[in-house]
C-alpha positions in Angstrom: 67.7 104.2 112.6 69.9 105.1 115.7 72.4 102.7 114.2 72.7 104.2 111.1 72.9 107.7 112.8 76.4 106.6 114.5 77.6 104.4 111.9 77.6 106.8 109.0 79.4 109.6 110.9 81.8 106.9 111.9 82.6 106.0 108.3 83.0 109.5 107.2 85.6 109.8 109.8 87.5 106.9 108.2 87.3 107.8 104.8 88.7 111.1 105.9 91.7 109.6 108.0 92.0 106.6 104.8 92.0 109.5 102.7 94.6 112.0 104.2 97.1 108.8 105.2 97.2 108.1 101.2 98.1 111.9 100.8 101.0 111.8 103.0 102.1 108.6 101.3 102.3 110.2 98.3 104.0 113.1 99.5 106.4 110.7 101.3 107.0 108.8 97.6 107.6 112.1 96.2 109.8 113.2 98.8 112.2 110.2 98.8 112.6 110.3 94.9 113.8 113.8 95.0 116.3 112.7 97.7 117.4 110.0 95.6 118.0 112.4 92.4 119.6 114.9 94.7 122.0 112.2 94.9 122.3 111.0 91.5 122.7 115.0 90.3 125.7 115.5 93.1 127.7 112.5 92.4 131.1 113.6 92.7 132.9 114.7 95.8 131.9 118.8 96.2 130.5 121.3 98.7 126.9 120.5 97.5 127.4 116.5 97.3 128.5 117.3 101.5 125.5 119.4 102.0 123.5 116.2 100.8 124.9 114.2 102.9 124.8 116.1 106.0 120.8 116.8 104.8 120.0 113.0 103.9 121.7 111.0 105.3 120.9 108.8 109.1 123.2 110.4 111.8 124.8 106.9 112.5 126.1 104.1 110.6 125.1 103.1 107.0 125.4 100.0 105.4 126.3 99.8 101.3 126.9 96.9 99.0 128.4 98.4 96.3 128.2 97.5 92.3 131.3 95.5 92.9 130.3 93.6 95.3 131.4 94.8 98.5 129.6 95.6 101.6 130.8 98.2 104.3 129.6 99.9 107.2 130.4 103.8 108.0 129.2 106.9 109.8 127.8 109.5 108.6 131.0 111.4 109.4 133.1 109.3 107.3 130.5 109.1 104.2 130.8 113.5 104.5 134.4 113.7 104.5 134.9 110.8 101.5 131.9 113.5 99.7 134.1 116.4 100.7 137.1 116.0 98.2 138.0 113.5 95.6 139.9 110.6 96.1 143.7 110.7 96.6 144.3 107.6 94.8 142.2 108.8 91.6 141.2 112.1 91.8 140.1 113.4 88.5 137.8 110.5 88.8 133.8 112.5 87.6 130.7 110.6 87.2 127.8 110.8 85.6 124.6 109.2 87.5 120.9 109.1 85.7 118.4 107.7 87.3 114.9 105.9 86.3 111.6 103.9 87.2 111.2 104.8 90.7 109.3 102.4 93.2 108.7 103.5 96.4 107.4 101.2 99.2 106.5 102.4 103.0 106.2 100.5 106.2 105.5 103.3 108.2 109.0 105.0 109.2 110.6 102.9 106.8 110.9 102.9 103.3 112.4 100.8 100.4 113.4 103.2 96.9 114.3 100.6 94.2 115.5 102.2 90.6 117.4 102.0 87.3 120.7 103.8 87.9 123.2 104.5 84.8 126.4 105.3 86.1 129.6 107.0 83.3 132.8 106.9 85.4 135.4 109.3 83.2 139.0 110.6 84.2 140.3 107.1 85.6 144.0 106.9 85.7 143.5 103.4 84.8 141.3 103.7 81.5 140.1 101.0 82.2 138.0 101.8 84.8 136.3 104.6 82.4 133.3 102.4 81.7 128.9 102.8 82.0 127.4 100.3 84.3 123.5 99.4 83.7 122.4 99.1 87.5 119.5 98.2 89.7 119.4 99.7 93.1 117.4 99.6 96.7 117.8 101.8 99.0 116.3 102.1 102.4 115.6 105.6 104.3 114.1 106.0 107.8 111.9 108.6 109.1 113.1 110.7 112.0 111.2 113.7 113.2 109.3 114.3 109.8 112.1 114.0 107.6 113.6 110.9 105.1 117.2 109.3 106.4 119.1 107.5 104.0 120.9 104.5 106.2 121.6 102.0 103.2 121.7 100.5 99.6 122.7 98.6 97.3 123.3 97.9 93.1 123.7 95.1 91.2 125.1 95.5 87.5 122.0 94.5 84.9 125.0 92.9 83.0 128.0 91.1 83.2 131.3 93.1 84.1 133.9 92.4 81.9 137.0 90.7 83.7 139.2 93.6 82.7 136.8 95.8 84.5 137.0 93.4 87.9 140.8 93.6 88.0 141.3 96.8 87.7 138.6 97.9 90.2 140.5 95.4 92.7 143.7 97.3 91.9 142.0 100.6 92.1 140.4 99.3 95.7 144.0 98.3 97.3 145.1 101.8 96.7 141.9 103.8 98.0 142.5 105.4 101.7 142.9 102.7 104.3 140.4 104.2 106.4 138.3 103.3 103.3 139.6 100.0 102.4 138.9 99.1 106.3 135.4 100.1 106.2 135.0 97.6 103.4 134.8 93.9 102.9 
């Protein structure tokens, strides 16, 4: 009897703390996908796709692999001014980015967002280039002080990318910024 006196109270407790740990998981899910279609509705360079950047985004280096297959590593500062304005190179480049079928995972003060991303590029100097890629993305955020960081991500095309579409992206890539071109590889 004095057993089950202690050990009830003692599995109340945990149901309790299982129960209000699954609550903040799902307010942490929650809280990631609106980060992630904050993105997808700011997509080209502005004042509000800076904001979201300065808001979201780890205070330190990031690391992308991007749809064509290049991976880079920049601050945050560099990632706010490249938001800031459009590209020199191209700059009545405007997308068009929906996003789909969230899945979040956490490990704690990490946590893996993978979705379906279409992406309509329009405004290209090169016409080329004004294509819709089917994409699969991950991203990973951190959690610092309460609040979600992204600090990397990746997509991968769902579908093969037409050769045209590769060289001109390589031509469009040797006449972005150099800081730009150095940050990738």
């Amino acid at each position: 009897m004095r057993l089950l006196r202690i050990t009830v109270p003692i599995c109340a407790v945990a149901l309790l703390v299982l129960a209000a740990t699954a609550v903040a998981q799902d307010a942490d899910k929650a809280k990631l996908i609106e980060i992630e279609k904050t993105f997808a509705a700011n997509a080209n360079p502005s004042p509000e796709s800076a904001a979201n950047v300065k808001h979201y985004v780890f205070d330190g280096d990031t690391t992308e692999l991007t749809s064509m297959g290049r991976v880079g590593t920049m601050s945050k500062a560099k990632i706010l001014e490249f938001s800031s304005a459009p590209d020199p190179s191209d700059p009545n480049v405007k997308s068009s980015v929906k996003v789909s079928d969230f899945h979040v995972t956490t490990y704690g003060s990490t946590a893996l967002v993978s979705y379906k991303q279409i992406t309509t590029d329009t405004g290209h100097k090169d016409p080329t280039l004004n294509v819709t890629f089917h994409l699969g993305c991950l991203d990973t955020f951190v959690k610092r002080s309460g609040a979600w960081y992204w600090v990397g991500g990746g997509c991968a095309s769902d579908a093969p990318i037409p050769q045209s579409v590769w060289d001109a992206s390589k031509k469009a890539m040797s006449q972005e910024p150099k800081d730009l071109q150095d940050a990738f590889h």
